[in-house]
N, C-alpha and C positions, 0 to 999 in steps of 0.2 A: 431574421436571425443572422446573426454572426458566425461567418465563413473561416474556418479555420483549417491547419492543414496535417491535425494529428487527430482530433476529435471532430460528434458531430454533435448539434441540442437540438432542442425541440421541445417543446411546449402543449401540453395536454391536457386543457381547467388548471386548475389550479398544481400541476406536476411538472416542474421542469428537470427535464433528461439533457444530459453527458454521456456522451457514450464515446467508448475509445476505438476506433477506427484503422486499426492496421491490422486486421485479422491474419494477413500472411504473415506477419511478422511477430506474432502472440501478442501483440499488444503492452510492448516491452515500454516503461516509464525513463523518457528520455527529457532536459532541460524542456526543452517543447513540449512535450506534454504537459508537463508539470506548471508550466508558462499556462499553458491554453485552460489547462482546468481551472488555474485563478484566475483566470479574466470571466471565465464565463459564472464563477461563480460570484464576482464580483459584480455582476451585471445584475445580478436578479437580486443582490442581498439587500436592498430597498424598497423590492417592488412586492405592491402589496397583492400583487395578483399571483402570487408563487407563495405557495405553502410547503411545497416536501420538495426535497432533490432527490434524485434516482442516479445513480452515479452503475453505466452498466458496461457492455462491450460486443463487438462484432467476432466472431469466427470462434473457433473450438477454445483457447483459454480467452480468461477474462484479463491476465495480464502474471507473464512468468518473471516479473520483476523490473528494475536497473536495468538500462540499455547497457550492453556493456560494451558496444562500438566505441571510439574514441570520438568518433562526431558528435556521437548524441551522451557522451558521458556528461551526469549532470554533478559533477564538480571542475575545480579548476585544473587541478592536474592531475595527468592522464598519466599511471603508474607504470607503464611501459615507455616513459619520453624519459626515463631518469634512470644514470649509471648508478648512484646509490637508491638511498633511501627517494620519498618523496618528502619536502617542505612538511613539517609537522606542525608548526604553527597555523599554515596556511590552511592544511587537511584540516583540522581544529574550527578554523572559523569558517570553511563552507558546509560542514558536519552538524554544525550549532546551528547556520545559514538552513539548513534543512529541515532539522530540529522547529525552528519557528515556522518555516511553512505548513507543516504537519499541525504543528500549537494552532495554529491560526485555522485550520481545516476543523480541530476538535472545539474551537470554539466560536465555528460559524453560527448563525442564531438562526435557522433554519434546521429541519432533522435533516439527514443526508440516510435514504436507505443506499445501501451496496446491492448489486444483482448480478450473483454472481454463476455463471451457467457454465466453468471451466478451470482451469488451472489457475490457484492464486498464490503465487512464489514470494518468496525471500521480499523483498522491497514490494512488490503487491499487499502484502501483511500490514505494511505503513497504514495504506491505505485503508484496508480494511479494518484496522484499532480506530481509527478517525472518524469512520462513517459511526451512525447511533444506532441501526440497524444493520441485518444481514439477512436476507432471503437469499438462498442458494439453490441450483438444479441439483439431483441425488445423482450428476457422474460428475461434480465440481471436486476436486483434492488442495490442499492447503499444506504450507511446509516453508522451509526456509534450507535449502540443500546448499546454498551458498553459505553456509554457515559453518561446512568442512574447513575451507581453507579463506574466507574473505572476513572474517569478521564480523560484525552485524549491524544492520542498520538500527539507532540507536532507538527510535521509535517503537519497533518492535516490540520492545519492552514494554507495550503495554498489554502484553500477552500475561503477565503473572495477575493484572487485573480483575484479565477478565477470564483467562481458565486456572487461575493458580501456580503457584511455586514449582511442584511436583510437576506437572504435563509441560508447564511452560519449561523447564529442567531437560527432561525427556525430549522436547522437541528437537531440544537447540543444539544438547550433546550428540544424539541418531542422527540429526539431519534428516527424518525418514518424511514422508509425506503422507498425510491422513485422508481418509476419503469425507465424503461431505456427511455421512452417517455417525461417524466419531465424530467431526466437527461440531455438529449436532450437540451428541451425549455430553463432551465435555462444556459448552457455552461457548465455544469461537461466533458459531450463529445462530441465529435466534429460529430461522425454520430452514429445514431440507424438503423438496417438494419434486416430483416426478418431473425429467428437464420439460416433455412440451407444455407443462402446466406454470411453469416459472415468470413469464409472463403475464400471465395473468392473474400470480398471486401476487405479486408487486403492484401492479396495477389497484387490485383490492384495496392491500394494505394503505400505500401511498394516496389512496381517492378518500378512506377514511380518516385517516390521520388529518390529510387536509381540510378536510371540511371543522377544523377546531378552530377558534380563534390565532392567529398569529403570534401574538403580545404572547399567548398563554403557551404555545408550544415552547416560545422563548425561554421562557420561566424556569417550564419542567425542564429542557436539558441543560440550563444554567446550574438549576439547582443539585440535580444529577452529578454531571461533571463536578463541582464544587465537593462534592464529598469526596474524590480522588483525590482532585488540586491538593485538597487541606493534608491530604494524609502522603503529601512529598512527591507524587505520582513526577512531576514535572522536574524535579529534580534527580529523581532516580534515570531519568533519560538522560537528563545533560551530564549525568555521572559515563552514562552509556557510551552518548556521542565524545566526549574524552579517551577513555578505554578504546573505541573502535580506530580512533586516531591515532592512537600508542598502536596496536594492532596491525595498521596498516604499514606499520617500519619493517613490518616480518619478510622472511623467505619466501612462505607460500601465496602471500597475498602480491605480491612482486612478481614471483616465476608465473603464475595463472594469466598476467596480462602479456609478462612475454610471450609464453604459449601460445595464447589468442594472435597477436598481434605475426607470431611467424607461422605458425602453423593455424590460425582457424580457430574455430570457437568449439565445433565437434571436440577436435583436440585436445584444447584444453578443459573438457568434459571428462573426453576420454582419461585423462591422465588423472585429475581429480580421482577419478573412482578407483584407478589402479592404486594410486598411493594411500588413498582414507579410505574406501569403500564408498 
């Protein structure tokens, strides 16, 4: 297997695992990662020995979003390097740049379960509209808090899909974060299961699914997806990833990296919550 330095894989019959690998660090989604996951999912998307992906993670979240350090921020300008605004144009095409790695995740030709045993944030949610599956542990919560004052990643938006207009509405305007029993009720995942039991119902799931012809799982999620595609699904993002770029000319999405960048990331936490709640 290939040695990587944000993720780790591994290979089980026919299940190849990803898993995200900074557990001190929540498992925040930085250039690097987001690099490591296409390679490795590139690696298997030929091979006829690999039937399901498990896409999972080490330490208490499964991943609290967007690295928001300036090293590992994964666009090209870093909102705290600029006296005005930031490049709107430029924001624009690394936002759309984003937009198709996600396009390219939902229409990998393999399933992609998600295992998710912890906190899954604001830009984690990308992630988790892409996968085709979702098995979660019952202390997993789900939410997008960055969504007080940063905008929103524009993927996200595949949230009215798949819980509807109303909760997807509710989510975005509270910012509150849901436990994995609601996530549940409403359709964000498809099962909640007791956290030591979590592993081994992925396991289950993904040992069965595998065992179907390949060609043929192709098919079902081609044909799946394609009833979205047709009904604008893809377009209603890239409406997103515009708007989130107008967005990002604002006050508060500007002041948040100052904050971080003089005072810390608590900080600019902390202050978030005193001015929106």
């Amino acid at each position: 297997m290939k040695k990587y330095s944000t993720i780790l894989t591994s290979q089980d019959n026919r299940i190849f695992s990803i898993i995200f690998n900074r557990p001190t660090e929540l498992n925040p989604l930085s250039k690097v990662v987001l690099e490591e996951i296409a390679d490795a999912l590139e690696s298997v998307r030929q091979d006829a020995s690999v039937g399901v992906i498990v896409i999972k993670a080490y330490g208490k979240a499964f991943s609290t979003g967007y690295d928001l350090r300036e090293e590992h921020w994964i666009t090209s300008q870093y909102p705290a390097n600029f006296e005005g605004a930031i490049d709107i144009q430029q924001d624009r095409r690394d936002i759309h740049g984003l937009v198709d790695y996600w396009m390219k995740m939902w229409r990998y030709p393999k399933p992609i379960i998600a295992q998710v045993q912890g906190d899954c944030l604001s830009g984690a949610c990308e992630l988790l509209g892409v996968c085709d599956l979702a098995v979660v542990s019952d202390q997993a919560r789900f939410g997008h808090p960055a969504g007080r004052d940063l905008g929103i990643p524009p993927s996200i938006m595949f949230w009215p899909m798949i819980i509807g207009y109303r909760k997807t509405k509710e989510l975005l305007y509270t910012a509150k974060l849901i436990d994995a029993h609601e996530a549940g009720r409403i359709g964000l995942v498809n099962q909640v299961v007791p956290h030591t039991e979590l592993e081994a119902c992925v396991t289950e799931m993904a040992t069965h699914i595998a065992r179907a012809p390949s060609d043929n799982l192709t098919i079902l999620k081609d044909v799946s997806n394609t009833w979205f595609e047709n009904m604008g699904m893809e377009a209603s993002i890239r409406t997103g990833a515009d708007l989130d770029a107008v967005y990002h000319q604002s006050d508060s999405f500007k002041d948040f990296f100052m904050t971080l960048r003089k005072e810390g990331v608590r900080a600019a936490f902390k202050k978030r919550k005193e001015l929106y709640g």
